[in-house]
C-alpha positions in Angstrom: 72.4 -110.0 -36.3 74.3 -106.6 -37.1 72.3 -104.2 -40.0 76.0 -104.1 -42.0 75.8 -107.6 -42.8 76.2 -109.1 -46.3 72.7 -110.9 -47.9 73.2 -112.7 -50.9 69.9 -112.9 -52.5 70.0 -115.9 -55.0 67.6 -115.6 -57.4 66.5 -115.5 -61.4 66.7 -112.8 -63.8 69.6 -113.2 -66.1 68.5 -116.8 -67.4 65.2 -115.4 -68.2 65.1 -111.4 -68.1 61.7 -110.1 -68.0 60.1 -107.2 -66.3 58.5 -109.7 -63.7 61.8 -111.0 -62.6 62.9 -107.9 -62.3 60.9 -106.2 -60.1 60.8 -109.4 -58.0 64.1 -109.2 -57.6 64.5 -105.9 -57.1 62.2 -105.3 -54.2 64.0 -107.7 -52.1 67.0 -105.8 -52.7 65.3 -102.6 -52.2 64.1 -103.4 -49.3 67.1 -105.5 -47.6 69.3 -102.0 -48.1 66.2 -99.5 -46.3 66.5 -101.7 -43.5 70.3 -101.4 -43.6 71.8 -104.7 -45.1 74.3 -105.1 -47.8 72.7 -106.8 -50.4 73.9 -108.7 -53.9 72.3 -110.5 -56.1 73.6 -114.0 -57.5 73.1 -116.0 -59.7 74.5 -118.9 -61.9 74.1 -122.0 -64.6 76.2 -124.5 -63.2 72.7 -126.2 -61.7 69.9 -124.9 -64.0 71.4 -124.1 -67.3 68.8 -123.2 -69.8 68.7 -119.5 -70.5 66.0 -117.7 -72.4 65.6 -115.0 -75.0 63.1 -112.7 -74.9 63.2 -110.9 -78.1 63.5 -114.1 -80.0 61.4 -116.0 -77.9 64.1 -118.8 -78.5 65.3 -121.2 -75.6 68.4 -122.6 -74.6 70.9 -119.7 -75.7 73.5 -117.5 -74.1 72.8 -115.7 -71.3 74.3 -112.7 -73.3 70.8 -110.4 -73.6 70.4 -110.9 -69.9 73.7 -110.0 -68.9 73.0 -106.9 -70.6 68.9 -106.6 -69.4 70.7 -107.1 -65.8 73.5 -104.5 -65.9 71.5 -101.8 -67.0 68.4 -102.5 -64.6 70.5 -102.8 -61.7 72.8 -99.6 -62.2 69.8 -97.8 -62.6 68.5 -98.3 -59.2 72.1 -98.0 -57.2 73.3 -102.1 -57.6 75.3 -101.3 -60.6 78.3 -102.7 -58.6 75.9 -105.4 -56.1 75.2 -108.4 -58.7 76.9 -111.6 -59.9 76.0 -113.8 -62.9 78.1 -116.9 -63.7 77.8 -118.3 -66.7 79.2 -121.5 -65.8 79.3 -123.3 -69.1 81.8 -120.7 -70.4 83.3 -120.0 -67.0 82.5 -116.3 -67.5 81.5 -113.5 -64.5 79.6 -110.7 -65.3 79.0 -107.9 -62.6 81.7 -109.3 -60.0 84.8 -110.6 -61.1 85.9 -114.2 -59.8 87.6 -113.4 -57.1 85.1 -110.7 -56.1 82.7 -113.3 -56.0 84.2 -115.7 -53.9 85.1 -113.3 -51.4 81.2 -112.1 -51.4 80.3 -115.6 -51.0 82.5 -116.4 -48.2 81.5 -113.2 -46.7 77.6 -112.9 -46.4 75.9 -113.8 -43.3 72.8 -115.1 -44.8 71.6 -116.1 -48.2 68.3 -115.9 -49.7 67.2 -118.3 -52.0 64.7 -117.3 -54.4 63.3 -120.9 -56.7 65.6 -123.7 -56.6 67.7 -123.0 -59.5 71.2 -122.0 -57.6 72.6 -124.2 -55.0 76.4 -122.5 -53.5 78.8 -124.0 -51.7 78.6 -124.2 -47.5 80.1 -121.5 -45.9 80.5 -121.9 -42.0 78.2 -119.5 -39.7 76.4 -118.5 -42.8 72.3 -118.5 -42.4 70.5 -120.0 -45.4 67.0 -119.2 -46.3 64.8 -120.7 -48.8 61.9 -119.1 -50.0 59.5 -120.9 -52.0 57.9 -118.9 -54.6 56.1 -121.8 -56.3 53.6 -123.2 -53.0 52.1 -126.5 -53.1 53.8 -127.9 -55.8 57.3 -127.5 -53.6 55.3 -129.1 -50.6 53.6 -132.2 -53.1 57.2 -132.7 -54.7 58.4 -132.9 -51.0 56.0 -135.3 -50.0 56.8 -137.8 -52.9 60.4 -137.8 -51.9 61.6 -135.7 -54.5 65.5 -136.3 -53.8 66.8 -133.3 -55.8 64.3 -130.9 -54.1 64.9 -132.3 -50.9 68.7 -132.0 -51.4 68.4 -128.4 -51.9 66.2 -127.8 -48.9 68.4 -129.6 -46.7 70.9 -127.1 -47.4 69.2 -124.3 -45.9 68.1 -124.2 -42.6 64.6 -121.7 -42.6 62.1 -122.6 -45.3 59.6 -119.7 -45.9 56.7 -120.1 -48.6 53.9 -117.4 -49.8 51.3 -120.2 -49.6 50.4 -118.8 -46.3 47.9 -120.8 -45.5 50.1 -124.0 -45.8 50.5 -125.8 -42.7 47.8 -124.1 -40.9 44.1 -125.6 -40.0 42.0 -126.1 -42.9 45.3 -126.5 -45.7 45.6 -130.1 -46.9 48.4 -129.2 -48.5 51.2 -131.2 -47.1 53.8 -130.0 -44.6 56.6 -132.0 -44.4 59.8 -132.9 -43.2 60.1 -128.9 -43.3 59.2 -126.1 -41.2 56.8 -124.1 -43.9 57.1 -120.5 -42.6 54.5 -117.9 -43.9 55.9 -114.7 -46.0 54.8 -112.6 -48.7 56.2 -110.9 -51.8 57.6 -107.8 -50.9 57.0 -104.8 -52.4 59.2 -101.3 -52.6 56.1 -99.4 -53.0 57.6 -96.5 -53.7 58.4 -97.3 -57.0 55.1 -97.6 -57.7 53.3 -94.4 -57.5 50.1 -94.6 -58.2 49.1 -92.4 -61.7 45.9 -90.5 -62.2 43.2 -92.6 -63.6 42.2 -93.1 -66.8 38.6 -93.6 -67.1 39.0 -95.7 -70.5 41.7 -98.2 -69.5 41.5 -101.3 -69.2 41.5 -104.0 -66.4 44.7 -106.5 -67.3 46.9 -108.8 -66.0 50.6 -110.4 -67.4 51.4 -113.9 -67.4 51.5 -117.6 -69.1 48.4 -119.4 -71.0 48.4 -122.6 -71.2 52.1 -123.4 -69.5 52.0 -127.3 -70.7 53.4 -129.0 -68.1 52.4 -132.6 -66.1 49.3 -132.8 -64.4 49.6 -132.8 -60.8 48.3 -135.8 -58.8 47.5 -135.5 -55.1 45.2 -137.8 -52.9 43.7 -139.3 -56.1 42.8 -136.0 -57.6 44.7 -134.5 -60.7 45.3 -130.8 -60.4 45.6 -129.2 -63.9 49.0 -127.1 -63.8 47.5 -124.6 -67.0 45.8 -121.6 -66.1 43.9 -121.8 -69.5 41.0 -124.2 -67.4 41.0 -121.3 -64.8 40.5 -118.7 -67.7 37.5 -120.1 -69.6 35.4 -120.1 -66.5 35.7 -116.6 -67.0 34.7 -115.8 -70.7 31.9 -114.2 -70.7 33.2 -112.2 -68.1 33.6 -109.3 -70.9 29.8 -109.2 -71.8 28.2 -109.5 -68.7 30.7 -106.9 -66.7 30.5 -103.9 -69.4 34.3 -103.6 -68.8 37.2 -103.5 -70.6 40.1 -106.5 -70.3 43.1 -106.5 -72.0 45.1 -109.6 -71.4 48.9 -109.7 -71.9 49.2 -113.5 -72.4 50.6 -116.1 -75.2 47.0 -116.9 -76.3 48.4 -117.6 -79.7 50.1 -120.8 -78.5 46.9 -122.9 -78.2 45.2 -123.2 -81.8 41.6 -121.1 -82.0 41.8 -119.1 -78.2 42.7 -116.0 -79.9 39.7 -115.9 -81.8 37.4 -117.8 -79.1 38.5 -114.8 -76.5 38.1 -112.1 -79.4 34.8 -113.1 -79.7 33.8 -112.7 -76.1 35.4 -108.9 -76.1 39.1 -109.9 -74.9 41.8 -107.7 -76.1 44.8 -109.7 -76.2 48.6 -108.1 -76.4 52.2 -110.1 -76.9 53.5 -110.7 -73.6 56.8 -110.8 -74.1 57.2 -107.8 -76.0 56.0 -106.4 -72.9 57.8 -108.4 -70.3 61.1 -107.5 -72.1 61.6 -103.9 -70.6 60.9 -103.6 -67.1 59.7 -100.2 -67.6 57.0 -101.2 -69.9 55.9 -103.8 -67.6 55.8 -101.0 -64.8 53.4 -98.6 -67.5 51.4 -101.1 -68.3 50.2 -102.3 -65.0 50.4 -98.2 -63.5 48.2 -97.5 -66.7 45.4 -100.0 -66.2 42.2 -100.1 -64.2 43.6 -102.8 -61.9 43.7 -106.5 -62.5 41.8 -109.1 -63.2 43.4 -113.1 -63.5 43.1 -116.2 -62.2 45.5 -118.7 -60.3 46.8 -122.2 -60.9 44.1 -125.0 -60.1 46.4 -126.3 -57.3 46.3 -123.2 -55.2 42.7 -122.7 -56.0 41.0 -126.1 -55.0 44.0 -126.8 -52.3 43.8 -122.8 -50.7 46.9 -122.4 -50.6 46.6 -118.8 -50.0 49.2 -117.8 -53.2 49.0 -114.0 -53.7 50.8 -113.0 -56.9 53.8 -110.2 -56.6 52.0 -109.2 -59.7 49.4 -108.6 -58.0 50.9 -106.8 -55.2 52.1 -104.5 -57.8 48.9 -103.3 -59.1 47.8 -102.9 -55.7 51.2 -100.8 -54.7 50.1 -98.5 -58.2 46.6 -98.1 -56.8 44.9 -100.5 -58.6 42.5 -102.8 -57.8 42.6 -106.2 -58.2 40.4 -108.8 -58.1 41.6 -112.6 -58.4 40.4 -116.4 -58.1 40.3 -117.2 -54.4 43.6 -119.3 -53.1 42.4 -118.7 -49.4 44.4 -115.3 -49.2 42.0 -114.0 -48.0 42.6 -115.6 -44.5 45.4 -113.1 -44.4 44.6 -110.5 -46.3 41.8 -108.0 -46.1 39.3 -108.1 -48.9 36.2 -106.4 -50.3 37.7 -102.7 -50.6 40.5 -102.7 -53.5 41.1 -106.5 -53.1 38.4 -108.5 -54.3 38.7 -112.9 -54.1 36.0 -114.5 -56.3 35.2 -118.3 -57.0 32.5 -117.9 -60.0 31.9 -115.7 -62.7 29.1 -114.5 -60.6 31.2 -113.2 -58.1 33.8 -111.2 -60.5 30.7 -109.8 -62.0 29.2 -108.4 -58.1 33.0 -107.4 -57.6 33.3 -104.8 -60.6 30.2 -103.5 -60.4 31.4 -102.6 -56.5 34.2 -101.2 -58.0 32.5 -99.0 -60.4 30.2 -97.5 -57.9 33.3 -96.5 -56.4 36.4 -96.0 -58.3 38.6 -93.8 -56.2 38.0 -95.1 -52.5 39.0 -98.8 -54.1 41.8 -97.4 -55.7 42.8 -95.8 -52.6 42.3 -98.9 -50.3 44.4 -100.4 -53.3 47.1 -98.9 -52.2 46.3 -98.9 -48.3 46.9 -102.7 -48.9 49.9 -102.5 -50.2 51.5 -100.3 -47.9 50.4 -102.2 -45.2 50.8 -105.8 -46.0 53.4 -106.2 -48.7 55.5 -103.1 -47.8 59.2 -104.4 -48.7 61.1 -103.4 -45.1 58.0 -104.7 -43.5 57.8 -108.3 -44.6 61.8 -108.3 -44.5 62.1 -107.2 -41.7 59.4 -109.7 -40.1 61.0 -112.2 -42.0 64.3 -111.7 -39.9 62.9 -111.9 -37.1 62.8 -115.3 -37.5 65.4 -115.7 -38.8 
């Protein structure tokens, strides 16, 4: 493996371009090019088509505001020239020009696949390797013989997830027919430099409600894939912490929880508002207290050890965070800055630990970050095996 070689990162951003994404995105390539790779970004519709609009909240349109969101995030940061979108169903190329991009693709000695939403053509001594950003529901789907999945992942030939805990002693979760190799979002921390406190802001967090999707079953328990469950075991949290929470979430889309969270002292802001300009995603997670949010019932009860790159984030500004317990803590230190909790019990101990203490959690906050999710770091671990 030479450090001028090409990596294709394959990934999601245009189809649905919010600051999440983004960032995700962009701390792979961050870190691919500090350790001395030539990276791209690609991406296409000809597999997964539907494309999303975040100012109009509408689905199913043309990639045409992401293609835009795309350009001007990448140029900012030095890829102005490093990413490909093909709109397939109007045999459009945005970023890289046709030929450009076949060249590229021919070219690369590995690709990264970030979600299964692109699959490229074979290219001969070309390492593939998929990383699964979506833990035990990849490994279930597996294990039911999910053919489209399955096709995918037989294309690649190193399967990393960031439910580190999966295949180890003490996971149920099932490993098979593929080598489940533990990494971990990556973070460029230094584009997250923690801000001075504010001693009136609020503890938040960014995400989905009440996602309605199927239930999943698994050894003849049903695993709820909403977070909303998750959330109301935490509702009085408000009262009985004294501290302030500001949720950016699409509360609204479930009749009566906007005013069944106002009245247990939730603040509640439009996430994709937010979520639509990277750099107001950035401010508001830099401008909290740190974050507070729960995980998906699979990864709780199942321990997968899911750590969100959301969560990383806050951690990377300096912000604590305390979470529902997926078993990360296995892997990760917690206690100072990083606090796992089962019961509203527990996130009530946690943030009154933090509040004796502000600055030293803060501090080991960051500590965290730099020394677990540090972008060149897990990259660079990660090609060591591969």
């Amino acid at each position: 493996m030479s450090h001028a070689d090409t990596v294709i990162l394959a990934g999601y951003l245009v189809r649905c371009p919010l600051g999440g994404y983004a960032w995700q995105v962009l701390h792979y390539l961050v870190g691919l090019r500090a350790l001395g790779f030539d990276p791209y970004f690609y991406e296409d519709t000809a597999y997964y088509p539907d494309c999303f609009d975040p100012v109009t909240g509408h689905m199913y349109v043309a990639p045409d505001r992401g293609v835009a969101f795309a350009a001007d995030f990448f140029a900012r940061f030095g890829f102005g020239d490093r990413w490909v979108f093909w709109d397939a169903g109007r045999d459009r190329h945005h970023g890289r020009g046709r030929e450009e991009t076949a060249a590229l693709l021919g070219e690369a000695r590995f690709v990264l696949t970030l979600a299964p939403v692109n699959r490229l053509p074979p290219q001969p001594r070309q390492t593939r390797v998929f990383i699964d950003i979506d833990p035990t529901f990849t490994q279930i789907r597996v294990a039911e013989g999910d053919a489209a999945l399955c096709a995918l992942l037989d294309e690649h030939d190193l399967h990393f997830t960031i439910g580190e805990n999966i295949g180890r002693p003490r996971c149920r979760i099932p490993s098979v027919r593929y080598q489940w190799r533990p990494t971990r979002q990556p973070i460029a921390t230094e584009l997250w430099a923690p801000l001075p406190a504010d001693p009136g802001a609020a503890f938040t967090t960014i995400g989905r409600w009440d996602e309605r999707r199927r239930d999943v079953h698994f050894e003849g328990e049903v695993y709820s894939w909403s977070k909303r469950a998750e959330w109301m075991k935490f509702l009085e949290l408000p009262r009985q912490s004294s501290e302030r929470f500001v949720i950016a979430m699409d509360v609204d889309q479930t009749p009566g929880d906007v005013a069944l969270l106002g009245e247990h002292g939730w603040e509640i802001v439009n996430p994709t508002a937010l979520s639509a300009d990277a750099f107001a995603y950035r401010d508001f997670i830099q401008r909290s207290k740190g974050e507070f949010t729960v995980a998906k019932d699979l990864n709780v009860r199942l321990a997968s050890g899911w750590f969100s790159d959301r969560g990383a984030c806050y951690l990377a500004a300096g912000r604590p965070v305390i979470t529902q317990d997926t078993g990360f803590g296995r892997v990760l230190p917690t206690g100072r800055g990083l606090f796992a909790v089962r019961a509203l019990a527990d996130a009530v101990d946690a943030f009154a630990t933090i509040r004796a203490d502000y600055n030293t959690h803060a501090r080991a906050a960051r500590a965290i970050a730099e020394e677990h999710f540090e972008a060149r770091r897990v990259l660079s671990e990660l090609f060591t095996l591969a």
